[in-house]
N, C-alpha and C positions, 0 to 999 in steps of 0.2 A: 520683785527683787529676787535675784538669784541668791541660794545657800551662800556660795564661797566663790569669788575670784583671787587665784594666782595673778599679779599684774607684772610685766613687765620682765620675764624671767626666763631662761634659758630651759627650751625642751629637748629633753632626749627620749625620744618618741619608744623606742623599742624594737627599733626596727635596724639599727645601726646605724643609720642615715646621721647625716652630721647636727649637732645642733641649733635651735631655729629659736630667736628671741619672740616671745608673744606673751595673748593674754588666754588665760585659761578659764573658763567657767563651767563649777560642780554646782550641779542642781538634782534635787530627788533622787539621790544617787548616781546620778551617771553627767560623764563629761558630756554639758552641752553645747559650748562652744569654745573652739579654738581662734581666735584670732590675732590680728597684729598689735604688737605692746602700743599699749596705753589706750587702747583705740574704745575701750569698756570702761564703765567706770563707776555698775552699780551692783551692789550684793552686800548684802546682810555681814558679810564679814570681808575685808581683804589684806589679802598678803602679800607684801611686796616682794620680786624677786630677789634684787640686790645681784648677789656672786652666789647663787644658789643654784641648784639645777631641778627641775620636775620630771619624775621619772614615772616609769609604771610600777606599781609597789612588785616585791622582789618574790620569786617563785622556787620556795625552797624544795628539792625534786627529792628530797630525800631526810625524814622526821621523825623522830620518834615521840610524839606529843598523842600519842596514841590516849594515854588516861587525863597528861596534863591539862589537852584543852577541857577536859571533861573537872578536872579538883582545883586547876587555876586559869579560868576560860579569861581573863586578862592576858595569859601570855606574854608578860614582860619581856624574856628572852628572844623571842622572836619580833615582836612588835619593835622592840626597839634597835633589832637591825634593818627595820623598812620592809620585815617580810609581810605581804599582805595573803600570800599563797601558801599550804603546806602540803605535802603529799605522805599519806600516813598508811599504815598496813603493811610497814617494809619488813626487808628478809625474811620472809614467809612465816613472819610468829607476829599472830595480834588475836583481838577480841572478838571478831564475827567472822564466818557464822559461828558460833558454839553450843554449848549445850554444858549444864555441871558439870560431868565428869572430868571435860576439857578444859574446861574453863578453869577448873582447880590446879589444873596441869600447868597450862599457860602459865597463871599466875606465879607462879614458882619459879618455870622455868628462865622465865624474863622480868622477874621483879627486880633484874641490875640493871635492866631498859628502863623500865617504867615506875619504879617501885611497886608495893604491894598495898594501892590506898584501899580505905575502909569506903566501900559504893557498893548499892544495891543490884550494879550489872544487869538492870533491867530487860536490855535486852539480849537476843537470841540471834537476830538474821543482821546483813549486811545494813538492809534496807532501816530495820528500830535502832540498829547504830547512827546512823548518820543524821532518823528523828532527835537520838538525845542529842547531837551536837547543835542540831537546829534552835535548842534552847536558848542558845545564848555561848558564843562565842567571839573572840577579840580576829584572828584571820579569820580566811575561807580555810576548808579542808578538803582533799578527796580522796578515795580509801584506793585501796590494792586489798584486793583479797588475795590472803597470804596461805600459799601452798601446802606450809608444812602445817598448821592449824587443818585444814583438810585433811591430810593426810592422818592426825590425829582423830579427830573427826570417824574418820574409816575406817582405817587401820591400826590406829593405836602407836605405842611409840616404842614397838618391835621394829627391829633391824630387821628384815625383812624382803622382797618385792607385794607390788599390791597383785592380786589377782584381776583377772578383767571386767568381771564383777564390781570390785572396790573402785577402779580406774574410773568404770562409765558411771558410780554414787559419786565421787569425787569431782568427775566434769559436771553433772547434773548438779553437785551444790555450788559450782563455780558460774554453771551460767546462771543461776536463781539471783547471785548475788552481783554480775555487772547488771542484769535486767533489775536490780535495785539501787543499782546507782553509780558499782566500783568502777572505775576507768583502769583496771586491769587486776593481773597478780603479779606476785611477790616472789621470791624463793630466797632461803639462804640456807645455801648447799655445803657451809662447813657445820652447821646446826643440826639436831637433831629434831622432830625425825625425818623433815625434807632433806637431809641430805643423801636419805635410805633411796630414795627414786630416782630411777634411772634413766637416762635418754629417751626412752618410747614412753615413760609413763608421763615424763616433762612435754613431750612431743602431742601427747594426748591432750593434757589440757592446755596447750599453748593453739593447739585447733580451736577450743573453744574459745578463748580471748580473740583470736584471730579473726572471728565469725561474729562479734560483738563490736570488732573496731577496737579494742585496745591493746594495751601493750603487756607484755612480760618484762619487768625488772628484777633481773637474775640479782644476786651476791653469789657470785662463781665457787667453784670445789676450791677453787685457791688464788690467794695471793701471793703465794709463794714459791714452793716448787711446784712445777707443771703448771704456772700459772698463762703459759698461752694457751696451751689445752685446753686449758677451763674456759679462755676465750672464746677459743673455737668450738666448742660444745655449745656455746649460748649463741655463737654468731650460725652455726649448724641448723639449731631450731630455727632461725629466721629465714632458712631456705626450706627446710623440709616443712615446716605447719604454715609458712606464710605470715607469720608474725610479728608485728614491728616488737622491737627488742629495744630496752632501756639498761645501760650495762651500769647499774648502779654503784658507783663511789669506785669509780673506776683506775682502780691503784696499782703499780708494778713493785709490789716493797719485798723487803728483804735483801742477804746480799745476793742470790742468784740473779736479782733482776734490775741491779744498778745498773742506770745508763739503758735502760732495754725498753722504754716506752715506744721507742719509733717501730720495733715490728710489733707490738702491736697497733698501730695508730696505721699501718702499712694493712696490717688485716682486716681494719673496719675497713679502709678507702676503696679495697677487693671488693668486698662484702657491699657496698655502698655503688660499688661502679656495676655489680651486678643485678642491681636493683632491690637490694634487701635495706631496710628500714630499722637503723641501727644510729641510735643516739646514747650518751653516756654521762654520767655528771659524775664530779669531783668537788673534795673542801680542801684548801689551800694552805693544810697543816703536813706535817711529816708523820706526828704517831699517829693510828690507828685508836681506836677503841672498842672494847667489847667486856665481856664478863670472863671473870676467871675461870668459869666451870667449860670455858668455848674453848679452852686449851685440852683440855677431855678429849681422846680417841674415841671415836663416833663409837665401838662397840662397849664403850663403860657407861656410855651414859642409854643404852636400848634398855628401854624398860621405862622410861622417866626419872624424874629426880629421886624418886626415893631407893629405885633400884641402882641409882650412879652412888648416890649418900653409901648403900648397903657394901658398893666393890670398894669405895674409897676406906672402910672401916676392916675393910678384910686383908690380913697379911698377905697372901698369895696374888691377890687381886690387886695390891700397891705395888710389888715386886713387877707386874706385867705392864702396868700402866707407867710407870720409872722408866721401864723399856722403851715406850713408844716417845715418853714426852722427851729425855734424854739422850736415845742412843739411835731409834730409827725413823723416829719423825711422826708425828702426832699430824693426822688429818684435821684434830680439830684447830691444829695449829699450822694449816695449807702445807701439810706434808714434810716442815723441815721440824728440826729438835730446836727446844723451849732454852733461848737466852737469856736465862734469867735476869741479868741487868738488863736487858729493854723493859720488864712488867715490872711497871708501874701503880702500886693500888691508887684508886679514883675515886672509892665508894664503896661502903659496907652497909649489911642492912642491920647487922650487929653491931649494938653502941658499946661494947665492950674489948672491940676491935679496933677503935676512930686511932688510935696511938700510928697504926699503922698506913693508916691516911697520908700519900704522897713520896713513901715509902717505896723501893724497888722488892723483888723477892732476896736477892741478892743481899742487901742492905742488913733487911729483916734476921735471914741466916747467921749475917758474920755475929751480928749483934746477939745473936739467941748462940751461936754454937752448933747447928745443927745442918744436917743438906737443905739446898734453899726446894728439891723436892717434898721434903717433911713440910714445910712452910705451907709450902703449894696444898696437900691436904688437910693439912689444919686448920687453914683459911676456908677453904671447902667447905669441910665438916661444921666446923663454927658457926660460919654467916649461912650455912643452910643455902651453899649455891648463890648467895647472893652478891657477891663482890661484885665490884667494877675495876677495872683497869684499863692504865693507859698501856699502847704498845708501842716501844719506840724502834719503827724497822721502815720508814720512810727514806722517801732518797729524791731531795730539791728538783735534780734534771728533770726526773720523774713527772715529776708534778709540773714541773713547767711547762713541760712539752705537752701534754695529755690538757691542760685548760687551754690552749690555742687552735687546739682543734674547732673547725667547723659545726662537729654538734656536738660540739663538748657545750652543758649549763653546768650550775652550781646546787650543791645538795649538802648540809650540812653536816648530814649525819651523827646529828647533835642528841647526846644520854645528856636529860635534865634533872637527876638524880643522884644522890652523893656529893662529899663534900668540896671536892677536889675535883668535877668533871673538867671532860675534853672542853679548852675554850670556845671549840669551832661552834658548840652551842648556844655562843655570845656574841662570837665575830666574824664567821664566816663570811655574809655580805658586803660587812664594811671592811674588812682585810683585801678582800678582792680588790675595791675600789680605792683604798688607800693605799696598800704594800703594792701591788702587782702594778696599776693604773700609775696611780701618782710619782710612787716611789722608784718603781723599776721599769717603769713606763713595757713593761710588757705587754701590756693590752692597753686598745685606746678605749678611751670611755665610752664612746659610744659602741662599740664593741661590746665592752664589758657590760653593759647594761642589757644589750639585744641578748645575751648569754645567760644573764639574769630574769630574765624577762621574757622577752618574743618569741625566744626558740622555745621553753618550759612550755609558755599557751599553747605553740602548736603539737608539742608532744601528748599535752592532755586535751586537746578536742577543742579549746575555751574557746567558745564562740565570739566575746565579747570583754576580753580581758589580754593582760597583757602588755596593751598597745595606748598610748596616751593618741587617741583618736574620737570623736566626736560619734557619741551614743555609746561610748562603749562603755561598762561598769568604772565608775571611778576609786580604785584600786590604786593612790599614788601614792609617793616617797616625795618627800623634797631633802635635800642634801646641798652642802655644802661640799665641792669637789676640792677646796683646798683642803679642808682640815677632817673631812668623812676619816674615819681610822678604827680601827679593833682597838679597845685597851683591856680585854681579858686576856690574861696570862696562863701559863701551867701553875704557878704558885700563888692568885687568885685570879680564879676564871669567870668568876660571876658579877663580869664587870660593865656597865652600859659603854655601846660604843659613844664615841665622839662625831658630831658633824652632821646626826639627822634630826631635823628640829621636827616637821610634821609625816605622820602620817593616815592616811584615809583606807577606812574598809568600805567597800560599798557606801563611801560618798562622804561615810562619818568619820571624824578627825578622832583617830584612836589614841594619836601621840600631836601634843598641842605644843609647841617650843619645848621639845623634849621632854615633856610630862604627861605620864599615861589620861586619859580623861574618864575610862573606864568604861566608854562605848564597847556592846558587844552586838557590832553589825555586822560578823562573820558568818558565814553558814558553810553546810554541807554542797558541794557543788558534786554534781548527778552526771554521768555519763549517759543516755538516750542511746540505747544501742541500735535502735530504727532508724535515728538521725543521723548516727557516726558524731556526736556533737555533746559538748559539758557544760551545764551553764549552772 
């Protein structure tokens, strides 16, 4: 007797291909047979289809579950949008490779990603990272080793360039760690201190991803002004190192760039007709998110967090930085000046703060009496660099046009931390399938699905994922395409969606008519850089 037969039930393979009524059988984890409805009829459990659809669980291209899968290897949040995939190590700040010094850094610097949990950080290299996930996990995972961690690593978190010295330590710790499993790197170039490196140093190590068979996923110098620039810099390396490019959370916000998604969508298709290897993902929301301290002009925060703590406490040094973030435009805010009614707080790591939970800076001000800049440092100084906030500088067309693209998938970009996070860490998946699919019929489902799914496997190498096809890892979502929907909101976002009753990791039913079962049949998936192949 086979583990589970699907009977009778509508697939949507992953491929975009239309969909096909049959019977599905998961056995020892992997789909062993596909055949015609009803034509099976034995297995230790079965599900009938009904109006339901079988998909290939969902491949989120862009996570920051960097510690959660590690202090909540359940994953409620993602599990219960159908994700079975996460792609983790984003915008060049995570945990491997490290060492104390960094690691202390890190910790700090991105505890409004991640929080600051209490773990023994056992390990050191890419490769004992992706052992501890191996423990016991609810998805699969696969890392990105992330640039600006290197570059700390090396060089420290001095504004600076690296020497050619630091460049060929920096490639030599990037190729150790896809030869241990990563399926590429990261970068996030409004961050510190990746965003200190310049075109030939990004150039340098994008040779070595390139010579491993994976990809660079930039977070570009901007989203905002000079935001094609930033395009064409990351679409540049794909010619000059030969490297496929993954242009992560691939947004045109602000108001310089209403209405402007189509030349960039015009610059990949260049880029694309010229044989460069340029895919991109996006989440289906307007605001943005990040931490409050990423509004910081890159030279306040060189030195690390405590030398940014030390200018923000310094009269002279708040007078120069008021400058940048008010009057000529803050890099750490993609070059334009800080509107204070878009920031929105998300998250504090201080509980003596929470009052200001949901709150804009603006709000905060009128309410206290004071410039919503004074605010901005106080919050700083306070939570010790840890806030979170929403950014509300989104723009609908935008985003419409940039998920219709051909290699446009979906990436959440989801902070699981704080009280008040971005919803897209709840509903990304089923937003796509519910608003965009059902509701505004802008993409067809089986569309949306190959977007979700087929295109992600082939971006990361997966051999054997994916694709609802016979031998292949059984990775599926079932859903219901009438009533699939988001219901996390901005004023509570830690909400289950509606509409997907099972899903399977590697074979085992994570989520059983909507209720986690607390299988953790996930693991670490390994990039083979001999093979060009992830399994």
């Amino acid at each position: 007797m086979a583990d589970l037969l699907f009977r009778d039930i509508d697939i949507v393979d992953g491929t975009g291909a239309p969909r096909q009524r049959g019977d599905v059988v998961v056995d020892a984890g992997r789909i062993a047979t596909i055949a015609a409805p009803n034509t099976i009829s034995g297995a230790d459990r079965i599900v009938d289809g009904g109006t339901s659809v079988l998909a290939p669980g969902f491949i989120d291209m862009h996570a920051h579950s960097d510690l959660h899968l590690i202090t909540e290897p359940g994953h409620f949040p993602k599990l219960s949008q159908g994700v079975t995939t996460e792609v983790i190590g984003q915008d060049g700040l995570s945990y491997a490779p490290i060492d104390a010094p960094t690691l202390a850094v890190v910790r700090r610097q991105i505890a409004g990603w991640n929080g600051n949990p209490d773990l023994d950080f056992e390990w050191r290299t890419v490769g004992e990272y992706l052992d501890r996930l191996d423990r016991g996990i609810t998805p699969n995972a696969a890392y990105l080793v992330p640039q600006g961690t290197l570059r700390l690593l090396v060089v420290g978190s001095e504004q600076r360039e690296a020497t050619p010295h630091e460049i060929d330590l920096m490639r030599e710790l990037l190729r150790e760690g896809l030869a241990q499993g990563a399926v590429g790197m990261s970068s996030g170039l409004t961050y510190t201190p990746g965003m200190y490196a310049d075109t030939g140093e990004l150039a340098a190590l994008c040779e070595v991803v390139a010579e491993a068979g994976g990809f660079y996923a930039p977070h570009t110098r901007s989203y905002g002004k000079g935001a094609l620039d930033a395009y064409a810099e990351m679409i540049g390396l794909a010619r000059s190192a030969g490297c496929a490019v993954h242009l992560t959370h691939a947004t045109m916000n602000f108001g310089e760039n209403r209405g402007r998604a189509p030349e960039l969508l015009d610059m990949i298709d260049a880029a694309l007709a010229d044989g460069c290897d340029i895919t991109l993902d996006t989440y289906p929301y307007l605001p943005g998110s990040t931490t409050l301290s990423a509004l910081l002009p890159s030279w306040a925060m060189s030195g690390g967090p405590d030398a940014a703590l030390a200018r923000i406490a310094d009269p002279e040094e708040r007078v120069r930085i008021s400058a940048d973030v008010n009057l000529h435009g803050s890099d750490g805010c993609h070059g334009v000046t800080v509107d204070w009614d878009t920031i929105q707080i998300s998250g504090v790591g201080n509980d003596e703060l929470a009052p200001y939970v949901g709150r804009t800076i603006t709000e905060i001000a009128v309410d206290r009496d004071m410039p919503p800049v004074a605010v901005f440092f106080e919050l700083l100084a306070r939570d010790q660099l840890a806030t979170t906030i929403l950014q509300h500088v989104g723009h609908e067309e935008n985003v419409r046009a940039i998920m219709r693209h051909s290699r446009h998938m979906g990436g959440s970009d989801g902070l699981l931390v704080g009280e008040r996070p971005h919803p897209r860490a709840w509903g990304t998946f089923p937003r796509y399938l519910g608003h965009y699919v059902r509701e505004l019929g802008h993409l067809g489902l089986e569309d949306c699905v190959n977007h979700l799914t087929g295109r992600p496997a082939q971006r990361l190498r997966l051999r054997d994922r994916g694709l609802v096809r016979e031998g292949y890892a059984a990775d599926l979502v079932v859903f219901d395409p009438a009533t699939i929907t988001d219901t996390a909101t901005f004023d509570n976002p830690k909400q289950q969606a509606r509409g997907i009753s099972h899903v399977l990791v590697n074979g085992a039913l994570a989520l059983d008519d909507g209720e986690p079962t607390g299988a953790l049949a996930g693991r670490a998936l390994r990039m083979n850089p001999e093979r060009k192949e992830t399994r």
